[in-house]
KOLDO-459009 format. One line per 10 residues: number of its first residue (from 1); for each residue x, y, z of N, C-alpha, C. Coordinates in nm, 4 decimals. Example, Ala and Ser with C-alpha at 12.3 -4.5 7.8 and 13.67 -1.06 7.14 Angstrom:
1 = 1.3190:-0.5690:0.7800:1.2300:-0.4500:0.7800:1.3200:-0.3300:0.7800 ~ 1.2850:-0.2250:0.7080:1.3670:-0.1060:0.7140:1.2900:0.0030:0.7870
//
This chain:
1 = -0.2377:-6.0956:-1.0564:-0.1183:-6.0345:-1.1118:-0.0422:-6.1402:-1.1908 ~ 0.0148:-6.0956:-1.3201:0.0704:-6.1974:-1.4089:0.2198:-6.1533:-1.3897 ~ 0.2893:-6.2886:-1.4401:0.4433:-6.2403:-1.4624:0.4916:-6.2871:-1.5959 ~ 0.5142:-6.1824:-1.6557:0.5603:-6.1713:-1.7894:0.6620:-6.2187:-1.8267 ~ 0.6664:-6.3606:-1.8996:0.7805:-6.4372:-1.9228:0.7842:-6.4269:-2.1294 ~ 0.9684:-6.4648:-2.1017:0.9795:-6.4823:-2.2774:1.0340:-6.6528:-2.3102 ~ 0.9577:-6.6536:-2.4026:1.0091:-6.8010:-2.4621:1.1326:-6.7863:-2.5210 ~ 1.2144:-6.8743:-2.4781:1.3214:-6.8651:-2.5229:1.3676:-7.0082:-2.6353 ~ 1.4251:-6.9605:-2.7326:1.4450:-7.0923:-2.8411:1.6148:-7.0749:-2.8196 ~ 1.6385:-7.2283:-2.8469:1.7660:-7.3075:-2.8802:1.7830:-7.3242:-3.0099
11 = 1.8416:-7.3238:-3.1073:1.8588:-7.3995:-3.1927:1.9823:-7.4610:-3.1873 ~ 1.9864:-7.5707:-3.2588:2.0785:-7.6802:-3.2663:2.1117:-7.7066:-3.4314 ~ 2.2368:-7.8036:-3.4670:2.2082:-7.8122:-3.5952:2.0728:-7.8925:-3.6446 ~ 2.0165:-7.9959:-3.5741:1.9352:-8.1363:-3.5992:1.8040:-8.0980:-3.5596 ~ 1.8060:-7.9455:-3.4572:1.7178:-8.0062:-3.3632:1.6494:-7.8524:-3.2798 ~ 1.5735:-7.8267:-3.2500:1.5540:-7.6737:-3.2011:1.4419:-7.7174:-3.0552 ~ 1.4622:-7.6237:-2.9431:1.4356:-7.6782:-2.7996:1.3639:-7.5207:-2.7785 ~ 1.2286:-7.5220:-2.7415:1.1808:-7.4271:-2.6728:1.2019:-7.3999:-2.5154 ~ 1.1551:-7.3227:-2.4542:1.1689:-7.3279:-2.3076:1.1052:-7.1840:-2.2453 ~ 1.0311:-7.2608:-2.1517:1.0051:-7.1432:-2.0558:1.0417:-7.1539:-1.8994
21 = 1.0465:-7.0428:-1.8522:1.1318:-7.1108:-1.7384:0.9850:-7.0255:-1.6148 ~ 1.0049:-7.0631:-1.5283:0.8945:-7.0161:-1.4213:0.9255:-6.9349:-1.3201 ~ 0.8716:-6.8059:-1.2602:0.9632:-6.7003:-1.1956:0.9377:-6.7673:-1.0988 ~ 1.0944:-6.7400:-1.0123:1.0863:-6.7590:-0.8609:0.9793:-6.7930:-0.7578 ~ 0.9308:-6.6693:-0.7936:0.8005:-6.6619:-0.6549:0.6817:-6.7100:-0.7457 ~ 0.6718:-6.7902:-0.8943:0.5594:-6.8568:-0.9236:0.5874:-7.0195:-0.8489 ~ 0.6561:-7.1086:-0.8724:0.7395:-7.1808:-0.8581:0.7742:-7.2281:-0.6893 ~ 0.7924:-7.0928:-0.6167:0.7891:-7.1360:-0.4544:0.6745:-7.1205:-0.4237 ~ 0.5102:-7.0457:-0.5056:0.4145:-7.0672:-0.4630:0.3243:-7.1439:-0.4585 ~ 0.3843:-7.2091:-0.6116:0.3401:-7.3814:-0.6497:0.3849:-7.4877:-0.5673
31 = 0.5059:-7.4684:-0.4792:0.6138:-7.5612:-0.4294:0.6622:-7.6769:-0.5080 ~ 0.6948:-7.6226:-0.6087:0.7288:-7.7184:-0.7379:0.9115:-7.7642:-0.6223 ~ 0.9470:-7.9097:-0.7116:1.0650:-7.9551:-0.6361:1.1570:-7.9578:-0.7839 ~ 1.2419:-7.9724:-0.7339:1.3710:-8.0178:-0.8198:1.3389:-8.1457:-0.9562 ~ 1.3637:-8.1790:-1.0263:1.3358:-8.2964:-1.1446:1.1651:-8.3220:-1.1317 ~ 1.0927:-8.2534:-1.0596:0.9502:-8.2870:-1.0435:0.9017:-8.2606:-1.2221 ~ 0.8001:-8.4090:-1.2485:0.7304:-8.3771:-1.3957:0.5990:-8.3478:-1.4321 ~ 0.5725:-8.2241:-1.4962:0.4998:-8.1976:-1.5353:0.4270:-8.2012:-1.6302 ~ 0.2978:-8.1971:-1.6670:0.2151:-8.2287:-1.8407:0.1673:-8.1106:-1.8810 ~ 0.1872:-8.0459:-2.0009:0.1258:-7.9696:-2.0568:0.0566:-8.0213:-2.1742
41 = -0.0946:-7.9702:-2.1123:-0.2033:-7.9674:-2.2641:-0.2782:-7.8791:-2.3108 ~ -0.2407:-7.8057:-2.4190:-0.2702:-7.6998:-2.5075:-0.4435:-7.7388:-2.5323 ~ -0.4370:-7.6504:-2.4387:-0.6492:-7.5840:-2.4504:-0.6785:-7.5231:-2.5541 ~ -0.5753:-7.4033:-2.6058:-0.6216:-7.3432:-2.7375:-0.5327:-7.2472:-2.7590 ~ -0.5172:-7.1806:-2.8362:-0.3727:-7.1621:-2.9085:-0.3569:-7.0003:-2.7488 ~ -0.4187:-6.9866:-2.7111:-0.4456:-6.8896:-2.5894:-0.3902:-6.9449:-2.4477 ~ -0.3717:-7.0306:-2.4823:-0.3824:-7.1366:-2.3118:-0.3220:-7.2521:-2.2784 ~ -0.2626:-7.2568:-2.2601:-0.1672:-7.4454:-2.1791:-0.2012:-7.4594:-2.0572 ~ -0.2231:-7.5745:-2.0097:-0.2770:-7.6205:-1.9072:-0.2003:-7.6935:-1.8385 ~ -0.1035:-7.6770:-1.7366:-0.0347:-7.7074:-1.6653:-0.0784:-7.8243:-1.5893
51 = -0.0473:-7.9613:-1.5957:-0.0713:-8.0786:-1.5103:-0.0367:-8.1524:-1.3705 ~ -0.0245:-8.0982:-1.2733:0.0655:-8.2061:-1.1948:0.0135:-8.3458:-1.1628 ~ 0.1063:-8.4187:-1.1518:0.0463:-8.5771:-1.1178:0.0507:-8.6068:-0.9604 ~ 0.1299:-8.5428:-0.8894:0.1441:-8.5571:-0.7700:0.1897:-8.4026:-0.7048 ~ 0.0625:-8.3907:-0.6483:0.0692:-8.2478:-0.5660:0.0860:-8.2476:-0.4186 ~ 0.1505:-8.1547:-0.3546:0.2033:-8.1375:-0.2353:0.0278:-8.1067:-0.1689 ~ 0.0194:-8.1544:-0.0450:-0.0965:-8.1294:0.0534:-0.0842:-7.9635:0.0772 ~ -0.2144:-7.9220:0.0701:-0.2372:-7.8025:0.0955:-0.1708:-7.8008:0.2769 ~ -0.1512:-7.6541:0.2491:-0.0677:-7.6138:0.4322:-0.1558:-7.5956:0.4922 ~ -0.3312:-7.5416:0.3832:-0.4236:-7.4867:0.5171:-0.5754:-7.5628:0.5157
61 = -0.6374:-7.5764:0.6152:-0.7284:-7.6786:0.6199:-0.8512:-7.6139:0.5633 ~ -0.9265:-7.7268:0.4772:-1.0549:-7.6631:0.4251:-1.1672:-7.6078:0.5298 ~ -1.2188:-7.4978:0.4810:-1.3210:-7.4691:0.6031:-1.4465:-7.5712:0.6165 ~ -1.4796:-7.5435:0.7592:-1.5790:-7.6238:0.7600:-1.6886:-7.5739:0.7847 ~ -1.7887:-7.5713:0.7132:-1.9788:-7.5309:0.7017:-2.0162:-7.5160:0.8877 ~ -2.0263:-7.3823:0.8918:-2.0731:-7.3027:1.0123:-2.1862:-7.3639:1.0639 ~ -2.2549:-7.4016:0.9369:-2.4103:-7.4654:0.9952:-2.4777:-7.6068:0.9446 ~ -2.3545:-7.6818:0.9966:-2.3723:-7.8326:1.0134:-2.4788:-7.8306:1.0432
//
């Protein structure tokens, strides 16, 4: 399920600021924090690729192969 966001533009006299902002429940499912930084790199005019450099530990443990 997607959540349908709008880009929103600033303009300035000098200077113009895009922005997207991230819904709620995308954001508490990422557990993104406060001033935390992120990288975006444009895959293709279809796609940005969201970076983190430092990710929170998963809450749930990887499974482990039934037949060690």
């Amino acid at each position: 399920m997607g959540f349908p966001t709008k880009v929103q533009l600033i303009q300035r006299q000098a200077s113009e600021q895009y922005y997207i902002n991230f819904p709620s429940a995308v954001a508490q499912a990422m557990e993104f924090s406060k001033g935390e930084t992120v990288e975006w790199i444009v895959h293709d005019k279809r796609h940005l690729i969201l970076v983190r450099k430092d990710v929170p530990p998963s809450p749930m443990e990887p499974k482990k192969n039934a037949r060690a």
